[in-house]
PDB file of N, CA, C and O in Angstrom:
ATOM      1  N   UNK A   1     -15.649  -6.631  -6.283  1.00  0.00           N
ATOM      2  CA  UNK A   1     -14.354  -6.643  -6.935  1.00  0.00           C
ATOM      3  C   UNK A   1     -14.070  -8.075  -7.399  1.00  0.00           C
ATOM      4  O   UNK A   1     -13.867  -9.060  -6.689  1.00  0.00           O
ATOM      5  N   UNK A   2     -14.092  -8.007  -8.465  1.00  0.00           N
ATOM      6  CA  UNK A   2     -13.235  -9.522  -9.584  1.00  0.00           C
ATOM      7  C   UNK A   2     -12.103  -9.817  -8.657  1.00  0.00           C
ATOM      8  O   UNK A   2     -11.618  -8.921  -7.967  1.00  0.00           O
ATOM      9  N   UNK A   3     -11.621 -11.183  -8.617  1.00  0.00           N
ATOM     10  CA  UNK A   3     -10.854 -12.011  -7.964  1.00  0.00           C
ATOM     11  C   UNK A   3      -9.780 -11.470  -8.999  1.00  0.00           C
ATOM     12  O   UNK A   3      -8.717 -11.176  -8.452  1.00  0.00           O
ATOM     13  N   UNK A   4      -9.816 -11.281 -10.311  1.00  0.00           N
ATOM     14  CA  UNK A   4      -8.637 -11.116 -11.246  1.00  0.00           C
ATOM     15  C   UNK A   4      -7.729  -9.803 -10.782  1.00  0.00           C
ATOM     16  O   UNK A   4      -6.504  -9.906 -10.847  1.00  0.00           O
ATOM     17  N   UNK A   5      -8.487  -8.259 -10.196  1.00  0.00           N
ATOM     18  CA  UNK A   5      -8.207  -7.290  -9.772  1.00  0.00           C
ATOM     19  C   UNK A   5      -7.512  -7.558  -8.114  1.00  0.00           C
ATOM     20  O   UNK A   5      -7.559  -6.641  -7.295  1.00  0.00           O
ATOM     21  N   UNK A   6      -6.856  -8.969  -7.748  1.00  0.00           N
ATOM     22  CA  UNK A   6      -6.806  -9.331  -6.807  1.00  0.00           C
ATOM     23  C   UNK A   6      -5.296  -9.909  -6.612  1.00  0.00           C
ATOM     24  O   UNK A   6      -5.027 -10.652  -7.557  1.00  0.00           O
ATOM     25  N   UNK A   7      -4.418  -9.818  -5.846  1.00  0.00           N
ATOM     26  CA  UNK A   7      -3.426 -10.079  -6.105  1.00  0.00           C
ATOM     27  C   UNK A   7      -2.749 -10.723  -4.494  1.00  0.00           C
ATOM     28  O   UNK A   7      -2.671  -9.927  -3.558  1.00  0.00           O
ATOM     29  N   UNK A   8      -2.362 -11.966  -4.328  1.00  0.00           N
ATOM     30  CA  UNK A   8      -2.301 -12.680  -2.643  1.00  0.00           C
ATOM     31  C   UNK A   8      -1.203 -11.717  -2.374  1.00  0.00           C
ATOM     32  O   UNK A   8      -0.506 -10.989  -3.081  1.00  0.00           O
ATOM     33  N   UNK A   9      -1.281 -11.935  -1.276  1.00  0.00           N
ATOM     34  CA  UNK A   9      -0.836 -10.990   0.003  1.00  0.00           C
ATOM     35  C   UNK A   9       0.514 -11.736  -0.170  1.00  0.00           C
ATOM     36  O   UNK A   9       1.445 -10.985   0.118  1.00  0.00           O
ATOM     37  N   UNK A  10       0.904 -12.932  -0.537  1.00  0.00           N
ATOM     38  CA  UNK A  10       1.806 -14.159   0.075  1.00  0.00           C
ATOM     39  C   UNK A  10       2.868 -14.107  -1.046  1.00  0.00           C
ATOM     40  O   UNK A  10       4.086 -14.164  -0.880  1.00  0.00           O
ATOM     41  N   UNK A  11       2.013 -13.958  -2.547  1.00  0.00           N
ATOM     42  CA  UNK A  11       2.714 -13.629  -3.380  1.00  0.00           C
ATOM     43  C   UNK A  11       3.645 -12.208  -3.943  1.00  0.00           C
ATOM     44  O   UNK A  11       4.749 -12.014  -4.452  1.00  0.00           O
ATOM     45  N   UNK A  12       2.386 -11.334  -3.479  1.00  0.00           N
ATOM     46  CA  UNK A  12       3.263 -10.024  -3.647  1.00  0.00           C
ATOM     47  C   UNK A  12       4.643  -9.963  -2.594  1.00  0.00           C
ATOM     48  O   UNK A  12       5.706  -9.400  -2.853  1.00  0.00           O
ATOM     49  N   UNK A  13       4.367 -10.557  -1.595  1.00  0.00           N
ATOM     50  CA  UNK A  13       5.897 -10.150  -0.029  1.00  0.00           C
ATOM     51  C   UNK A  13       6.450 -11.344  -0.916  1.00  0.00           C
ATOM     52  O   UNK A  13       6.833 -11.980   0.065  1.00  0.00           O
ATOM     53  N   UNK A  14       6.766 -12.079  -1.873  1.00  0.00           N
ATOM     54  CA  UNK A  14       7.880 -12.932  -2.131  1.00  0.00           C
ATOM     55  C   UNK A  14       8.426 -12.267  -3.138  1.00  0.00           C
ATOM     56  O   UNK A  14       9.620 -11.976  -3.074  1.00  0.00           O
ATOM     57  N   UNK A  15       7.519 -11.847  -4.436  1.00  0.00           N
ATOM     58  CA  UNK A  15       8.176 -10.666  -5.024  1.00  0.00           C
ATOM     59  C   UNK A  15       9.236 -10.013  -4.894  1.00  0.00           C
ATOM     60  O   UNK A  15      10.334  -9.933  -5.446  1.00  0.00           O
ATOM     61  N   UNK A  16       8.253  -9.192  -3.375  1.00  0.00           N
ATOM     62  CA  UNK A  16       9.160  -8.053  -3.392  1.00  0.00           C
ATOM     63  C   UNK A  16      10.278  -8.527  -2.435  1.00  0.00           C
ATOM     64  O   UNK A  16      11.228  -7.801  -2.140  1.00  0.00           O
ATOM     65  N   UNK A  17      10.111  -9.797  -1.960  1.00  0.00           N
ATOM     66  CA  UNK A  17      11.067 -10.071  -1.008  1.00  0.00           C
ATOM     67  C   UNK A  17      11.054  -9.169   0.465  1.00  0.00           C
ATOM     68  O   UNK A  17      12.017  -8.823   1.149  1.00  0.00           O
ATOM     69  N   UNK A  18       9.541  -8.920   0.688  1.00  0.00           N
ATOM     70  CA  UNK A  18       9.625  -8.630   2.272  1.00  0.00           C
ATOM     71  C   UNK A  18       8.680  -9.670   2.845  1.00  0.00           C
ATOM     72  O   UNK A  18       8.080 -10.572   2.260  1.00  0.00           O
ATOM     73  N   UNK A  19       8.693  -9.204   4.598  1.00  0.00           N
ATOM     74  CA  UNK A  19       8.151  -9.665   5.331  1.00  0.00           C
ATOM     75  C   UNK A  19       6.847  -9.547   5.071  1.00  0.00           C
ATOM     76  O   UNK A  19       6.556  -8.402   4.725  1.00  0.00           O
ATOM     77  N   UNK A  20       5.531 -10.646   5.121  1.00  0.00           N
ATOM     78  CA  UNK A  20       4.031 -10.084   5.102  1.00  0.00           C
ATOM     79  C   UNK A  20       3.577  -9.070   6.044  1.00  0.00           C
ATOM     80  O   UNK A  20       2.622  -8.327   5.817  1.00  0.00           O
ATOM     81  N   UNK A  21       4.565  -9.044   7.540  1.00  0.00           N
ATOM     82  CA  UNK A  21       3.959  -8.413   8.862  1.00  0.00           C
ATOM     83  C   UNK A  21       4.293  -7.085   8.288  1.00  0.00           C
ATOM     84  O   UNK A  21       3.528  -6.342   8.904  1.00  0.00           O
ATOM     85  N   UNK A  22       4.949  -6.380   7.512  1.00  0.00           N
ATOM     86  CA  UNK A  22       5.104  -5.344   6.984  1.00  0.00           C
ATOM     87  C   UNK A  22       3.348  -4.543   6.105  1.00  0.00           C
ATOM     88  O   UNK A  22       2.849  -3.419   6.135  1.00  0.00           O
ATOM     89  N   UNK A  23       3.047  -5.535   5.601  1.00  0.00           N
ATOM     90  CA  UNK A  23       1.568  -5.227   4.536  1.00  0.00           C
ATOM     91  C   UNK A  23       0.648  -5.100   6.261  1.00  0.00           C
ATOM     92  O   UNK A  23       0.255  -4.037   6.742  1.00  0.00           O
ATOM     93  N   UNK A  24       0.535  -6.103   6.732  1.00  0.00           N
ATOM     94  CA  UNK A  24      -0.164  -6.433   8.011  1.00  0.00           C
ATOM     95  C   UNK A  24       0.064  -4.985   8.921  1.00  0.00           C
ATOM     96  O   UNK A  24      -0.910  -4.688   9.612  1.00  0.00           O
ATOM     97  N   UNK A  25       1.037  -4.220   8.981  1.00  0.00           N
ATOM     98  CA  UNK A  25       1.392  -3.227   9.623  1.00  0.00           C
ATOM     99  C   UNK A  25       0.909  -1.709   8.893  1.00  0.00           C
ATOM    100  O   UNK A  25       0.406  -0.800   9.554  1.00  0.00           O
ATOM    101  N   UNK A  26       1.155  -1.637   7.475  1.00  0.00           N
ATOM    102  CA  UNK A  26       0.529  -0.808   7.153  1.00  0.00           C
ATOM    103  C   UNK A  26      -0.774  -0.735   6.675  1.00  0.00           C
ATOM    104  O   UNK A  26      -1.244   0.289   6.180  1.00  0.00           O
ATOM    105  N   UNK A  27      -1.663  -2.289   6.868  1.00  0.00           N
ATOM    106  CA  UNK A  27      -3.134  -2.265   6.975  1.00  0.00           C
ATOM    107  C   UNK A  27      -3.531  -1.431   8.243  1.00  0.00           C
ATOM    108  O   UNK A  27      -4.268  -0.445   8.237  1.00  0.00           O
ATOM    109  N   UNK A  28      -2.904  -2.008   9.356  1.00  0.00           N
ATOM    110  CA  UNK A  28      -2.822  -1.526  10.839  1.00  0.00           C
ATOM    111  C   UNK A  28      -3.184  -0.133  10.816  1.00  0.00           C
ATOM    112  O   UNK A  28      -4.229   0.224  11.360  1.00  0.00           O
ATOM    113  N   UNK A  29      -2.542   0.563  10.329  1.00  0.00           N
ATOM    114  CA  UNK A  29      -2.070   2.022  10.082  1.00  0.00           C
ATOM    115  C   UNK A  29      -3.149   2.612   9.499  1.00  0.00           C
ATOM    116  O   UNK A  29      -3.525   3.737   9.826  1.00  0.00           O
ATOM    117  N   UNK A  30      -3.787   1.818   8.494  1.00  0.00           N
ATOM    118  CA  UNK A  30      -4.781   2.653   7.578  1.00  0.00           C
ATOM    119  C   UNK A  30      -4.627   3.078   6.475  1.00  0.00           C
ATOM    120  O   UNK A  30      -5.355   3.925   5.956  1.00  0.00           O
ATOM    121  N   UNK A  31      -3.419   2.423   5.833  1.00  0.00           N
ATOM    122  CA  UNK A  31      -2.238   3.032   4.680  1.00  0.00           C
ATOM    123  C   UNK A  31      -3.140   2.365   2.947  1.00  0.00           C
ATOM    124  O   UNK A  31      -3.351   2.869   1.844  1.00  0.00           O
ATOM    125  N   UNK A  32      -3.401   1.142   3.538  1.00  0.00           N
ATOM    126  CA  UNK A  32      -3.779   0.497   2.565  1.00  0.00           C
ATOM    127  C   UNK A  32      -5.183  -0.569   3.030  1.00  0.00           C
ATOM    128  O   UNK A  32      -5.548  -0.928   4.150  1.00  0.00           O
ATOM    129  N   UNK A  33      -5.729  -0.859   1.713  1.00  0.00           N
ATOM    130  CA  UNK A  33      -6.910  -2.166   2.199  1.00  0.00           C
ATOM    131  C   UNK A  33      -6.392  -3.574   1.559  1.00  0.00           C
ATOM    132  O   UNK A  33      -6.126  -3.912   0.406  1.00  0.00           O
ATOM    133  N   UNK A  34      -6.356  -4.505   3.298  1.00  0.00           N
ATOM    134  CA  UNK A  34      -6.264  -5.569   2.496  1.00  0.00           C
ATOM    135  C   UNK A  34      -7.730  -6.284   3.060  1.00  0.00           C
ATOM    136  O   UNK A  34      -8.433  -6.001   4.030  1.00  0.00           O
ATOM    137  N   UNK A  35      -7.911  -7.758   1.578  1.00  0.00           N
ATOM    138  CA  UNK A  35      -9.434  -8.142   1.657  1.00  0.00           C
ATOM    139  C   UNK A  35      -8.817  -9.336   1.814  1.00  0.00           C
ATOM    140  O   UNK A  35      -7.813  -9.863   1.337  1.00  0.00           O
ATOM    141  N   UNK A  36      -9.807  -9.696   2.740  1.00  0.00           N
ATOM    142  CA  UNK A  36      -9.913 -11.076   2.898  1.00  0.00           C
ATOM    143  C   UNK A  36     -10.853 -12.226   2.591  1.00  0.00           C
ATOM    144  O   UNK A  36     -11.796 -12.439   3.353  1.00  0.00           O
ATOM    145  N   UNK A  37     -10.678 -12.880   1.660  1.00  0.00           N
ATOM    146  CA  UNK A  37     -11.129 -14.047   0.831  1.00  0.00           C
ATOM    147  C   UNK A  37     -10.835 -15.739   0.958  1.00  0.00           C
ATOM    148  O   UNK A  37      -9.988 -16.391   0.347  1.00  0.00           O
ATOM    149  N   UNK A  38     -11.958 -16.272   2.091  1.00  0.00           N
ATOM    150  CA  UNK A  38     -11.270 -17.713   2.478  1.00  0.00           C
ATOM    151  C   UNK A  38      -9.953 -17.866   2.432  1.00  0.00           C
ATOM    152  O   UNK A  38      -9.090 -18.077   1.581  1.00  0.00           O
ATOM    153  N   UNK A  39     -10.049 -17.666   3.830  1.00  0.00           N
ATOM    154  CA  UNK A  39      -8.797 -18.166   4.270  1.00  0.00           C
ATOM    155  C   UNK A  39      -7.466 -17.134   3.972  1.00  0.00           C
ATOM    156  O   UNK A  39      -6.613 -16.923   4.834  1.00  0.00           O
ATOM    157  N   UNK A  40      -7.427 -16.454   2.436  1.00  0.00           N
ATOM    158  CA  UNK A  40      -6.358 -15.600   2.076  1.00  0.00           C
ATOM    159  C   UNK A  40      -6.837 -14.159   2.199  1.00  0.00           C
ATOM    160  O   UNK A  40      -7.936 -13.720   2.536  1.00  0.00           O
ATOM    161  N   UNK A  41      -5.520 -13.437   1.770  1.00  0.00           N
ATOM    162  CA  UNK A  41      -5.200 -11.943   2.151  1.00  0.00           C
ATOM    163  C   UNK A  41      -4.911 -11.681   0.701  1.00  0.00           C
ATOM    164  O   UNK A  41      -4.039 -12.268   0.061  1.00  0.00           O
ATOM    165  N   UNK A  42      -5.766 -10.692   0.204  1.00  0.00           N
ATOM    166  CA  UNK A  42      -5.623  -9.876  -0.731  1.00  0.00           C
ATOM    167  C   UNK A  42      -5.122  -8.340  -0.892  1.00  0.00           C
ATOM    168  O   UNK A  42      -5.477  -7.479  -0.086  1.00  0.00           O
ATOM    169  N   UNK A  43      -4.290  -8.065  -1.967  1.00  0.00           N
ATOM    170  CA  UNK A  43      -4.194  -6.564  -2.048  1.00  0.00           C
ATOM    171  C   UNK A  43      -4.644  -6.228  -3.569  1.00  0.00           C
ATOM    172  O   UNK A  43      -4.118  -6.722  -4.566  1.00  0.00           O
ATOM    173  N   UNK A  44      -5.695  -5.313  -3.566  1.00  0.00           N
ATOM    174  CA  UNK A  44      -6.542  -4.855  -5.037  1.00  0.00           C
ATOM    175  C   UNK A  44      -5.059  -4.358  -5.768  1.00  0.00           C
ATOM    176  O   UNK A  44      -3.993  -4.011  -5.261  1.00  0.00           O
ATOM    177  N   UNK A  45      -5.469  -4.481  -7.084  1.00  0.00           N
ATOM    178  CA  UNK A  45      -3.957  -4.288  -8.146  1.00  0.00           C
ATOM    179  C   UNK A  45      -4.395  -2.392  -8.201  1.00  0.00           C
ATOM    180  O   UNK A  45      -3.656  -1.456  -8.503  1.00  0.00           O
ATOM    181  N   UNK A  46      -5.370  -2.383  -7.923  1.00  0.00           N
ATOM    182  CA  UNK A  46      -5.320  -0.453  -8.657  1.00  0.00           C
ATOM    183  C   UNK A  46      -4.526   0.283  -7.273  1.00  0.00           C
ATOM    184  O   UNK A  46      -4.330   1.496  -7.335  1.00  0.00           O
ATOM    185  N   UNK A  47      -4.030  -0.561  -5.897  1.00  0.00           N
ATOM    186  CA  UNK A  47      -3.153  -0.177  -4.853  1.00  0.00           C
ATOM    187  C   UNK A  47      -1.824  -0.370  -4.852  1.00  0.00           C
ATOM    188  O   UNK A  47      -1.040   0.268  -4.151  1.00  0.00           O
ATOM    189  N   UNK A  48      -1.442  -1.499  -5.851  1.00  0.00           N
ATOM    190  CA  UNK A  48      -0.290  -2.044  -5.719  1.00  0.00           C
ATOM    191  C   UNK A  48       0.869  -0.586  -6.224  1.00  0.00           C
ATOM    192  O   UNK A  48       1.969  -0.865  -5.748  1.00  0.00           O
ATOM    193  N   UNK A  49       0.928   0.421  -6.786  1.00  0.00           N
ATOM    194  CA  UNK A  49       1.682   1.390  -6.827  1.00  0.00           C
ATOM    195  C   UNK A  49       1.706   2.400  -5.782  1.00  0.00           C
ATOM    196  O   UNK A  49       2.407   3.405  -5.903  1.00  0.00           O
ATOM    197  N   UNK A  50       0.825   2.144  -4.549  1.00  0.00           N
ATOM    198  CA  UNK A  50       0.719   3.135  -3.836  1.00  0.00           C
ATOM    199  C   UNK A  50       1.503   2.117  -2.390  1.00  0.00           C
ATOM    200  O   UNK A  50       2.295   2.506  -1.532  1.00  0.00           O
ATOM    201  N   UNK A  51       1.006   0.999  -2.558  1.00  0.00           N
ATOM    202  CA  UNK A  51       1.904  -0.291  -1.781  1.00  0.00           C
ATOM    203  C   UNK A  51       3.489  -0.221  -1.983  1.00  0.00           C
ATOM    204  O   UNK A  51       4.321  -0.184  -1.076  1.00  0.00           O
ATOM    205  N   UNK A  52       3.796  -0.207  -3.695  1.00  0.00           N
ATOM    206  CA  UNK A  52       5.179  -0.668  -3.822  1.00  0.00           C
ATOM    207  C   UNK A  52       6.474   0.920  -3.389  1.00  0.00           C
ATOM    208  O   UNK A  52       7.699   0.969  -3.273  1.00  0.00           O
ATOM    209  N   UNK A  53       5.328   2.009  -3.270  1.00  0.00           N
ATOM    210  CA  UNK A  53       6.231   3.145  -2.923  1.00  0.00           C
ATOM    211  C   UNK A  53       6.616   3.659  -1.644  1.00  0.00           C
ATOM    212  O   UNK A  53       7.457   4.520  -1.384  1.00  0.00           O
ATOM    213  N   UNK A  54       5.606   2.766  -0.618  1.00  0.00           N
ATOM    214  CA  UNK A  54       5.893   2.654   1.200  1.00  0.00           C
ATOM    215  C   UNK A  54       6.964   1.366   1.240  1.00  0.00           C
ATOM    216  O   UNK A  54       7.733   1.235   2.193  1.00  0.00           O
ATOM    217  N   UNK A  55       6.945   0.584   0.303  1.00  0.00           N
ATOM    218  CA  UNK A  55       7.965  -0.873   0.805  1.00  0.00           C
ATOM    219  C   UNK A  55       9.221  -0.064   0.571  1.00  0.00           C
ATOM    220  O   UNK A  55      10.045   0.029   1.481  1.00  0.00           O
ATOM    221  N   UNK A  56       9.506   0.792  -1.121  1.00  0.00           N
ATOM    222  CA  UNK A  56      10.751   1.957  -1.107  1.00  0.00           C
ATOM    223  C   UNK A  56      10.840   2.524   0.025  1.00  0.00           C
ATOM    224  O   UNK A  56      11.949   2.239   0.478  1.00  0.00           O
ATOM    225  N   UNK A  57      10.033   3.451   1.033  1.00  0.00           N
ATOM    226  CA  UNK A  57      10.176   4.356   1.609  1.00  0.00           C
ATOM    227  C   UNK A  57      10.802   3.414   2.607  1.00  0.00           C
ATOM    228  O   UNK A  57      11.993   3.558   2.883  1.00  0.00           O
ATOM    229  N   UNK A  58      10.185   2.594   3.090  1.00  0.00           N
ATOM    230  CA  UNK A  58      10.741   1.508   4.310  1.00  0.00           C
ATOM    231  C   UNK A  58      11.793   1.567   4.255  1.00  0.00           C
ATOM    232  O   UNK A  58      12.518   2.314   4.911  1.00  0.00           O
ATOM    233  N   UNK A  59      12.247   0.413   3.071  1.00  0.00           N
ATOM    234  CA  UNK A  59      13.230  -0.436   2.990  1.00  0.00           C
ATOM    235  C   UNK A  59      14.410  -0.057   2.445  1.00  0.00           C
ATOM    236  O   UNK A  59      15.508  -0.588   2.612  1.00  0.00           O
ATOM    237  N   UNK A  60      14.037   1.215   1.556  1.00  0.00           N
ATOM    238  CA  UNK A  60      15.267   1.963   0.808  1.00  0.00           C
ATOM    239  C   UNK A  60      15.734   2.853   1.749  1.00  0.00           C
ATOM    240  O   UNK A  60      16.915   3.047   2.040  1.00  0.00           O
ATOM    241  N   UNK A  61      14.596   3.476   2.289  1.00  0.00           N
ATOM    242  CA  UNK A  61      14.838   5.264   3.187  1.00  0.00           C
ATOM    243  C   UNK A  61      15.269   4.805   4.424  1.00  0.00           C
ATOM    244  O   UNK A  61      16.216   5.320   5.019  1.00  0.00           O
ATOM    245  N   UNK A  62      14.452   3.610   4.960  1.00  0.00           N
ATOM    246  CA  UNK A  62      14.479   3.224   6.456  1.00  0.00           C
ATOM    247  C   UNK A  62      13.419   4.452   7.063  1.00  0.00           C
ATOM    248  O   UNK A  62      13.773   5.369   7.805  1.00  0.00           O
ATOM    249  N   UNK A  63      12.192   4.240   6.605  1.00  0.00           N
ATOM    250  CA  UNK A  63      11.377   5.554   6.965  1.00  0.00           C
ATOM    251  C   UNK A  63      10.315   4.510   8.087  1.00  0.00           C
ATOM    252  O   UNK A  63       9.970   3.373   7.767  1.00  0.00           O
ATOM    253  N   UNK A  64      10.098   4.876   8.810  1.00  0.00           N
ATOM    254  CA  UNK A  64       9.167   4.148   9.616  1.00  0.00           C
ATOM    255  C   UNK A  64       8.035   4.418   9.642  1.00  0.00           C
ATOM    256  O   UNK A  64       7.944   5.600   9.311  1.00  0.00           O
ATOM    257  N   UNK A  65       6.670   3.829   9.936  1.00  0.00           N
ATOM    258  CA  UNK A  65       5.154   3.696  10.120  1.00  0.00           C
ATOM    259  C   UNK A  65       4.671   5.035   9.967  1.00  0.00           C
ATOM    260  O   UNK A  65       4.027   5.492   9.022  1.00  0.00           O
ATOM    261  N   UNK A  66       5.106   5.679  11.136  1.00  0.00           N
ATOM    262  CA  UNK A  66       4.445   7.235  10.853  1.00  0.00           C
ATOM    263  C   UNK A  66       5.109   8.086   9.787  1.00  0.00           C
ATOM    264  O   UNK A  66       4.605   9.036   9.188  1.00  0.00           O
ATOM    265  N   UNK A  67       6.192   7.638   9.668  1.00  0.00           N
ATOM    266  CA  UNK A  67       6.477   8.903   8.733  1.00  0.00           C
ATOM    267  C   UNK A  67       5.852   8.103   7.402  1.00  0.00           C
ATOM    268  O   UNK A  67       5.094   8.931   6.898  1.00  0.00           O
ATOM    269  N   UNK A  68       5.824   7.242   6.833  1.00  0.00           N
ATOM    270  CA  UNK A  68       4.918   6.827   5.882  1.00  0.00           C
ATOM    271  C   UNK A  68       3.516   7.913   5.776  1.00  0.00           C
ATOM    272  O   UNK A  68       3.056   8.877   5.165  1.00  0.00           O
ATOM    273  N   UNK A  69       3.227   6.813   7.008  1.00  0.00           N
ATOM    274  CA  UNK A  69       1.535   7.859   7.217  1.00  0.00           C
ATOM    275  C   UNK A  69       1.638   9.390   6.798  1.00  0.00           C
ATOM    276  O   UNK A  69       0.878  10.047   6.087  1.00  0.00           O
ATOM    277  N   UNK A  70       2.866   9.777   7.483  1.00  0.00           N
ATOM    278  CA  UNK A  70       2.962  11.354   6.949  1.00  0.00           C
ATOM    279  C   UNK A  70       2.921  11.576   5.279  1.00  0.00           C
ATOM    280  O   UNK A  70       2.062  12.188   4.644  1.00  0.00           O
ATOM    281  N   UNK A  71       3.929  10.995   4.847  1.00  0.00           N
ATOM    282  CA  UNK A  71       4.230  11.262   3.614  1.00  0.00           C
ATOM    283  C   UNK A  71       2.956  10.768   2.667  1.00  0.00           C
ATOM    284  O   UNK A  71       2.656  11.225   1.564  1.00  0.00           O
ATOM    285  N   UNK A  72       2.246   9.638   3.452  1.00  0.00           N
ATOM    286  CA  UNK A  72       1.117   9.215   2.142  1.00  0.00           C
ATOM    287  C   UNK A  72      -0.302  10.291   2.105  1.00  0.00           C
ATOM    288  O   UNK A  72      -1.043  10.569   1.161  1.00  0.00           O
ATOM    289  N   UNK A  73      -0.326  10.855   3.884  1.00  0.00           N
ATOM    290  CA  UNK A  73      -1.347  11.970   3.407  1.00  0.00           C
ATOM    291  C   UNK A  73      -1.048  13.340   3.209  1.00  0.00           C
ATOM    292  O   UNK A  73      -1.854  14.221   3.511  1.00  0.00           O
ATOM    293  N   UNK A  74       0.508  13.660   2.525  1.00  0.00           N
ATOM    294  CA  UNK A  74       1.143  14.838   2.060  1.00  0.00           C
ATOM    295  C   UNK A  74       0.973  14.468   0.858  1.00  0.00           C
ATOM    296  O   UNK A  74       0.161  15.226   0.327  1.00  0.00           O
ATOM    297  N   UNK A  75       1.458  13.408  -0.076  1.00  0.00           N
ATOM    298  CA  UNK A  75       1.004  12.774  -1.271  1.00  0.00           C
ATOM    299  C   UNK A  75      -0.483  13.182  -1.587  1.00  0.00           C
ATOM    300  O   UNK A  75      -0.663  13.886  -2.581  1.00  0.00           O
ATOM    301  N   UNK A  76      -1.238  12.915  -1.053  1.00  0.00           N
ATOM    302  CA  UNK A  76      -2.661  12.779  -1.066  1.00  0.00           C
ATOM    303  C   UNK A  76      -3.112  13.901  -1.491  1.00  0.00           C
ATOM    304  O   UNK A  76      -3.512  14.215  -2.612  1.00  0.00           O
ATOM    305  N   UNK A  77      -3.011  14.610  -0.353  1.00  0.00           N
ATOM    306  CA  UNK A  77      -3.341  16.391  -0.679  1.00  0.00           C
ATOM    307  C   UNK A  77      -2.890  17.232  -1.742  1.00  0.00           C
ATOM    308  O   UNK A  77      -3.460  18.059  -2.454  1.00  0.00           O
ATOM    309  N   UNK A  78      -1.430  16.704  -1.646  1.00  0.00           N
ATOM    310  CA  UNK A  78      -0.958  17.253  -3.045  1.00  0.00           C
ATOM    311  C   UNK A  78      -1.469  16.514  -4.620  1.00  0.00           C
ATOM    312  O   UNK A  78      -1.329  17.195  -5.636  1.00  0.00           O
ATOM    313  N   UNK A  79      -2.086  15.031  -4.725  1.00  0.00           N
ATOM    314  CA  UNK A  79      -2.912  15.096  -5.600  1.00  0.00           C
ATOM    315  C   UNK A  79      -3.741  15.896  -5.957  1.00  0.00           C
ATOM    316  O   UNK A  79      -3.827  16.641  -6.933  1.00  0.00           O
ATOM    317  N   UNK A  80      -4.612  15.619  -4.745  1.00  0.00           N
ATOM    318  CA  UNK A  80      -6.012  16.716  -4.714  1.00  0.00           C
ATOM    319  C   UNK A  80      -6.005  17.880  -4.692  1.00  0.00           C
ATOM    320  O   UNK A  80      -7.166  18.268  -4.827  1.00  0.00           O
ATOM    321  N   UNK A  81      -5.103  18.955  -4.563  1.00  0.00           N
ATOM    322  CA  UNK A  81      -5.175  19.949  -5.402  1.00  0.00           C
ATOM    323  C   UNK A  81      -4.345  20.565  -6.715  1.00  0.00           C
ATOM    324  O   UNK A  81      -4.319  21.722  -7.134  1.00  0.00           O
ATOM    325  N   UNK A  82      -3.588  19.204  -7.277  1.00  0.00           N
ATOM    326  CA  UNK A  82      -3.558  19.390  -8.825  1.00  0.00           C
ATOM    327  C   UNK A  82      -4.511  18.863  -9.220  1.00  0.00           C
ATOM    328  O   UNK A  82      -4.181  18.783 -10.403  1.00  0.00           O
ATOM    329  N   UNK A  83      -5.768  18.285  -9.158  1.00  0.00           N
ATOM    330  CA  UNK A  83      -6.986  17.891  -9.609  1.00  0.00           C
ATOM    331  C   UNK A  83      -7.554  19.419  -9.708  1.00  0.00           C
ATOM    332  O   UNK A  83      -7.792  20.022 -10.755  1.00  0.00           O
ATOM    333  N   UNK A  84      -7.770  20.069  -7.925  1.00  0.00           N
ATOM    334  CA  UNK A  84      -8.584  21.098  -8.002  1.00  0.00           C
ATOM    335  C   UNK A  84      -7.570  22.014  -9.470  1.00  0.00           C
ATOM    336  O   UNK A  84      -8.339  22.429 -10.337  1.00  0.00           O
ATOM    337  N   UNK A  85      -6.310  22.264  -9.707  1.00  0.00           N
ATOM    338  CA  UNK A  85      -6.056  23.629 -10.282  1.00  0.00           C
ATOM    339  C   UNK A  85      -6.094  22.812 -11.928  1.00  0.00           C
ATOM    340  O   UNK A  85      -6.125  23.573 -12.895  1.00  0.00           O
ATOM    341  N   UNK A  86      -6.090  21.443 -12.169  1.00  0.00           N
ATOM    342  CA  UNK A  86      -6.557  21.344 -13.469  1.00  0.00           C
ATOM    343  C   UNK A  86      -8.087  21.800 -13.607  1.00  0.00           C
ATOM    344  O   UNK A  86      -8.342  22.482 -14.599  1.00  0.00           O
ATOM    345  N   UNK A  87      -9.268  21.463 -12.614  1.00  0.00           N
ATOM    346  CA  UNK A  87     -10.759  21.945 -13.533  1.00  0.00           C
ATOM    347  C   UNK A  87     -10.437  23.409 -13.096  1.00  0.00           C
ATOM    348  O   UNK A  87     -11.171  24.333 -13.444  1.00  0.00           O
TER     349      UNK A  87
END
């Protein structure tokens, strides 16, 4: 993966104006991949919409860790079978 497809860990939580231990927590979880590149913490940009809709769920809903987890592999499934009923 290109460094350009790469986006710091340090910069995105100022953005969005959260805590980093938040990204750090839903790495924890299994929610998302972050890479690590001397010294820094990366999050790939083709994640950052699947990132910026757990910081909503958090921070807007007040939804916590697991129910994330819930909702991201209810999301999931429900991709994967509007994939299956489009072919």
């Amino acid at each position: 993966m290109e460094s350009s497809d790469l986006i710091a860990v340090e910069a995105f939580c100022t953005h969005w104006e959260i805590d980093p231990s938040f990204i750090e927590s839903l790495h924890e979880y299994g929610l998302i991949e972050v890479i690590g590149l001397e010294d820094n913490r990366y999050l790939a940009m083709e994640n950052l919409k699947d990132v910026e809709k757990m910081i909503r769920f958090h921070y807007d809903l007040k939804i916590n860790m697991e129910g994330i987890d819930v909702i991201s592999n209810l999301l999931r499934q429900i991709d994967e079978l509007q994939r299956e009923l489009k072919t």
